[in-house]
Every structure is written in structure tokens, then in C-alpha cells.
VEXLUM-173732 format. One line per 2 residues: number of its first residue (from 1); their letters; for each residue x, y, z of N, C-alpha, C. Coordinates in steps of 0.001 Angstrom, whole numbers, plus 500000, padded with zeros to 6 digits. Layout:
NUM	a	X:Y:Z:X:Y:Z:X:Y:Z | ...
% end
This chain:
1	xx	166291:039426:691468:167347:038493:691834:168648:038940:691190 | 170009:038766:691817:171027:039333:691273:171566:038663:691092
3	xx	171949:038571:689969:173338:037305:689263:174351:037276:690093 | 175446:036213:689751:176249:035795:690354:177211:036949:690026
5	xx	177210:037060:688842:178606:038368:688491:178257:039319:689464 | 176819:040273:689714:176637:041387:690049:176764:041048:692131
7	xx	176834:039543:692425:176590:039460:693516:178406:039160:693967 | 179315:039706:693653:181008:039337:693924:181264:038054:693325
9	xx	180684:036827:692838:180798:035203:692370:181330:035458:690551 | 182354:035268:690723:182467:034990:688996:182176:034453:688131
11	xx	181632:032841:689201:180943:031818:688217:179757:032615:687470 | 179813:032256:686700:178708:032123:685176:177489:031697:686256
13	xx	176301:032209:685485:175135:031743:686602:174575:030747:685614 | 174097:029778:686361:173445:028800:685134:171931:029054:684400
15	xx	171765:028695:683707:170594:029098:682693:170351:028236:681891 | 168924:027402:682418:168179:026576:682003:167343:026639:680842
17	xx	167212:026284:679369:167124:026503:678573:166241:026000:677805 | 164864:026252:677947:163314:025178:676910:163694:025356:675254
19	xx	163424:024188:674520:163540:024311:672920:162874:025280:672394 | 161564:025591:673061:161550:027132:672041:162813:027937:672065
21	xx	163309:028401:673573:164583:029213:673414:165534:028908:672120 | 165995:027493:672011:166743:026611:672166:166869:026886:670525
23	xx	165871:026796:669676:165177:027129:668325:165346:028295:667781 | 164523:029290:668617:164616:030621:668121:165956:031285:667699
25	xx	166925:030741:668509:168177:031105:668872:168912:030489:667181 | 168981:029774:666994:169342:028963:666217:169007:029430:664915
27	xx	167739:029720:664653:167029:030571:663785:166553:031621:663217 | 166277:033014:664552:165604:034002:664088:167396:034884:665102
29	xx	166961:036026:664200:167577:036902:665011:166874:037087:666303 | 167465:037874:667318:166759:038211:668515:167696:037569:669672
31	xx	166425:038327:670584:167363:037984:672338:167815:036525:672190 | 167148:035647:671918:167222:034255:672011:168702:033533:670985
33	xx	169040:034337:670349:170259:034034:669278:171793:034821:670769 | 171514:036015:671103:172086:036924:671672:172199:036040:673122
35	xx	171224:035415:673764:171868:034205:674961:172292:033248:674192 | 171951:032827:673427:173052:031192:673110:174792:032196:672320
37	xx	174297:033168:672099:176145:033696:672318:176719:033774:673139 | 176276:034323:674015:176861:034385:675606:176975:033386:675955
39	xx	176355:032332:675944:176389:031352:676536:177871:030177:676108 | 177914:030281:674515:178757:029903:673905:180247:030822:674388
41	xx	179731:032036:674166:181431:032337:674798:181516:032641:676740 | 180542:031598:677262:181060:031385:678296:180753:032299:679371
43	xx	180026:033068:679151:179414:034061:680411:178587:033708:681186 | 177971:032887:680569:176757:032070:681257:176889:030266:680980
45	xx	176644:029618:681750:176098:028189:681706:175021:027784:681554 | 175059:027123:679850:173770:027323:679498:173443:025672:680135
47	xx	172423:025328:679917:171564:023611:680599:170587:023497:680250 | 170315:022062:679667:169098:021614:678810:168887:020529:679561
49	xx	168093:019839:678890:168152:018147:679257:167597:017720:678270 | 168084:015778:678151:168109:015239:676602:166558:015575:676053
51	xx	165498:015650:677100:163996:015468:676287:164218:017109:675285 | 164806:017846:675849:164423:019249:675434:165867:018887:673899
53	xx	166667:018031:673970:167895:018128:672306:166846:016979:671826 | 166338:015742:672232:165427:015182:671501:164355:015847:670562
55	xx	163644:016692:671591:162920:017708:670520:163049:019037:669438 | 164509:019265:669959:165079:020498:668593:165599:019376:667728
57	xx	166096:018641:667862:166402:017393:666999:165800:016948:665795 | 164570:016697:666408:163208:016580:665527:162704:017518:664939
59	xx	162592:018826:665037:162227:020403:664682:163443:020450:663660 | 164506:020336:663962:165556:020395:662391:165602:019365:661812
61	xx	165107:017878:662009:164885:017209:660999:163898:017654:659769 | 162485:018091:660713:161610:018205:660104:161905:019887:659161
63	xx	162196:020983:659510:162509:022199:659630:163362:022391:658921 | 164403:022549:659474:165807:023264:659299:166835:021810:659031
65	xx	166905:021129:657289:167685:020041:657925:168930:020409:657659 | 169450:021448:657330:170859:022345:657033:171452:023022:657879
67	xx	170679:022890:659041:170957:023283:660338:171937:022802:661326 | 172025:021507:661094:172486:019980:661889:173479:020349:662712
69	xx	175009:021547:661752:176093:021825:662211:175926:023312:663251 | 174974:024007:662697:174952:025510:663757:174544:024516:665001
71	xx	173459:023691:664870:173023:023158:666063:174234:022507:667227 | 175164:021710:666496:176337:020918:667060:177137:022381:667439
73	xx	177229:022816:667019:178384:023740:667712:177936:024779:668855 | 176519:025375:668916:175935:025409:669999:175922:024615:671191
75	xx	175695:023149:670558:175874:022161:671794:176842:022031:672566 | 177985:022441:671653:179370:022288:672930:179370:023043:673831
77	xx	178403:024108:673913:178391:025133:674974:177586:024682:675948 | 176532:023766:676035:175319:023157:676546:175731:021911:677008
79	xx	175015:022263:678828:175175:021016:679919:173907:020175:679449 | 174169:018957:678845:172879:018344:679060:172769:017094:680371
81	xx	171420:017602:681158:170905:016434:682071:170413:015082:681612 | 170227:014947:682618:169710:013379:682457:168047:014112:682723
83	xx	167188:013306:681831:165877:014109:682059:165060:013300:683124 | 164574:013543:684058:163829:013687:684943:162155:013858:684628
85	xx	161555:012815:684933:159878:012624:684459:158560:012676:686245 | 159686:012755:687347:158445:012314:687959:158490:013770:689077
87	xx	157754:013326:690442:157886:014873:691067:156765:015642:691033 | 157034:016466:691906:155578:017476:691698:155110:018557:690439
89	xx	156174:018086:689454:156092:018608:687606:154897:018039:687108 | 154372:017147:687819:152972:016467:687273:151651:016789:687725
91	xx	151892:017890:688747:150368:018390:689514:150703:019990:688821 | 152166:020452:688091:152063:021815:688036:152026:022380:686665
93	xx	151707:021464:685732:151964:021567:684119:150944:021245:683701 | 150299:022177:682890:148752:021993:682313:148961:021139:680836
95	xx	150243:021480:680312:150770:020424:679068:151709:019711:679454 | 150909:018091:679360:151523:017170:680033:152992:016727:679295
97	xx	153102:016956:677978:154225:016996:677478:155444:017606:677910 | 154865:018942:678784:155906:019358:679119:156705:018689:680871
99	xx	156093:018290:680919:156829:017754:682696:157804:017272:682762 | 158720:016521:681905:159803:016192:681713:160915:017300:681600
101	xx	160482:018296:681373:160863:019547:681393:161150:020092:682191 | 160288:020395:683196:159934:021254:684218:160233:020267:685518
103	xx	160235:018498:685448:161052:018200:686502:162237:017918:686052 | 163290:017876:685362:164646:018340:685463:164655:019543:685502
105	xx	164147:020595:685875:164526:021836:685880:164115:021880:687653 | 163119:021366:687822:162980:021334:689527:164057:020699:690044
107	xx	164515:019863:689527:165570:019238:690356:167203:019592:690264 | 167227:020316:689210:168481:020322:688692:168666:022058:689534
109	xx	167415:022906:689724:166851:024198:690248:168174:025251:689705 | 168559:025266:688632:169439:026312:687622:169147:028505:688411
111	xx	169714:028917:687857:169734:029993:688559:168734:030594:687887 | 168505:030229:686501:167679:031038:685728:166710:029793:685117
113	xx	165279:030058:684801:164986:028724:683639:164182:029876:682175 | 165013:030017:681203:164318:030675:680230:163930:029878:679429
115	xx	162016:030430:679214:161295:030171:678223:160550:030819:677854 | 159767:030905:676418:158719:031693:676003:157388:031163:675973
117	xx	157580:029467:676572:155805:028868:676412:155638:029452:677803 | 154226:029929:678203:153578:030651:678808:153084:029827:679798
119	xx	152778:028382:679809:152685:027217:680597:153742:027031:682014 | 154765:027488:681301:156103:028062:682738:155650:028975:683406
121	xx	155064:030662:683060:155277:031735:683634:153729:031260:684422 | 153731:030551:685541:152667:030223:686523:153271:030463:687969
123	xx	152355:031333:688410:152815:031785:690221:153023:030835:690511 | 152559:029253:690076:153179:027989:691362:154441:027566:690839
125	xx	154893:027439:689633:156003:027453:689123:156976:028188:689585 | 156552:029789:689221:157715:030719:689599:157954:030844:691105
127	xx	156774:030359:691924:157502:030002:693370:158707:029492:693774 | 158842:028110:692441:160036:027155:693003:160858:027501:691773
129	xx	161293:028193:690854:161532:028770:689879:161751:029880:689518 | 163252:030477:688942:162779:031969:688676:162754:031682:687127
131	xx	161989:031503:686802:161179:031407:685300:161534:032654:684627 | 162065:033327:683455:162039:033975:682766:161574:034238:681223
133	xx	161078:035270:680707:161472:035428:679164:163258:035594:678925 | 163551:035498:678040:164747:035788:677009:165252:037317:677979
135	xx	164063:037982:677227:164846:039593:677124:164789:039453:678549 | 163980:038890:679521:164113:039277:680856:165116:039253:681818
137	xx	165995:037701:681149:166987:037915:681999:167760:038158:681038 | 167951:038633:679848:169123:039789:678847:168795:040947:679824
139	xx	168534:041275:680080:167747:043025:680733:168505:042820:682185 | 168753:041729:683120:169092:041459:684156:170261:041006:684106
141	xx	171043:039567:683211:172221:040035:683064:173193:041015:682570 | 172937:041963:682342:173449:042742:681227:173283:044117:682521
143	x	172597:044647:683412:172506:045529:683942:173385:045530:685161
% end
């Protein structure tokens, strides 16, 4: 699939964003730090929804509670949805926790949805989804 830059569109392509991403980024070096830069300076549109800041929320309470401010200033870069619970996210998610997830991301249908839980990367998913790892679409925007 070819991004919007590589396809003549200047807009920023949007890029849907699960709290593992969301975390790692925040925390470890790696691809996942390297999209929430881009994203922050605007190359991309990054998009969450509240269930997915509810739960990094809780991960730096518990975690990282010195974190609070890297987290806020990330956020200004980040569209958050309204989260979305019902839909066919409930016949396609083997962790039921996650469907709140995966239907704002069906509905909201972002250009990209990066995550590293493995519960996403499902042929019935990536049907209605272009589901990625991190580096996968670093490797694709970037080329």
C-alpha cells in the first residue's frame, strides 16, 4: 500500500496507534519512540482512542509515574476518538479486552493501525485493516 506522500497527497496519512505502541515509544528506544516523533513533528497523524490513553494512563501510574509530562506532550500530537465498543470487533478478537480497540479502529478505518499484540495481525482483521508492526510501516513510510 502506498502512502499518501508517495501517492502525489501531502496530507500526513493517518496512523492508528495500540498502547503497546503508545508505551514503548514513551519508554524504550526503538521504532516505536522514532513514530511518535514523526508523528509529533507532523508527518504523520497519529490516532488513538480514549480506551487505548485510559490504559497508558494506568501503565504510568502504576510504571512510569515521572512520566506524566513526556506523556502530555506526546498527546498534543494525538487525535483522540470517541471509543467505540460494538460491531463486528466482537466476533474478530480472541482478547475480549481488546474490542474496544479494534472497533474504533474499524470505524474510524485510519490508513495505517500499528501494533505489536499479535491478536491484530489476523487474516480477518487485516482484511478490513492494514494492520502493521512499527518497523513495518517505518520501512514503508520512509521508502
Amino acid at each position: 500500500m502506498e502512502t499518501n506522500y508517495t501517492s502525489g497527497n501531502l496530507s500526513p496519512p493517518d496512523v492508528f496507534i495500540d498502547a503497546n505502541t503508545l508505551i514503548s515509544g514513551l519508554f524504550f528506544k526503538g521504532p516505536e519512540r522514532i513514530l511518535l516523533k514523526i508523528g509529533v513533528a507532523g508527518w504523520i497523524n497519529l490516532v488513538t482512542c480514549g480506551f487505548v490513553i485510559d490504559e497508558v494512563r494506568e501503565v504510568i501510574r502504576r510504571k512510569f509515574p515521572d512520566a506524566e509530562s513526556s506523556f502530555e506532550e506526546v498527546m498534543t500530537a494525538v487525535t483522540v476518538l470517541k471509543t467505540e465498543s460494538d460491531g463486528v470487533a466482537k466476533n474478530l478478537m480472541r482478547d475480549k479486552k481488546d474490542i474496544p480497540v479494534l472497533a474504533t479502529s474499524l470505524r474510524y478505518k485510519p490508513d495505517y493501525f500499528v501494533t505489536g499484540d499479535s491478536d491484530f495481525h489476523t487474516p480477518e482483521i487485516k482484511k478490513q485493516l492494514n494492520v502493521v508492526r512499527t518497523q513495518e510501516f517505518l520501512n514503508e513510510f520512509i521508502c
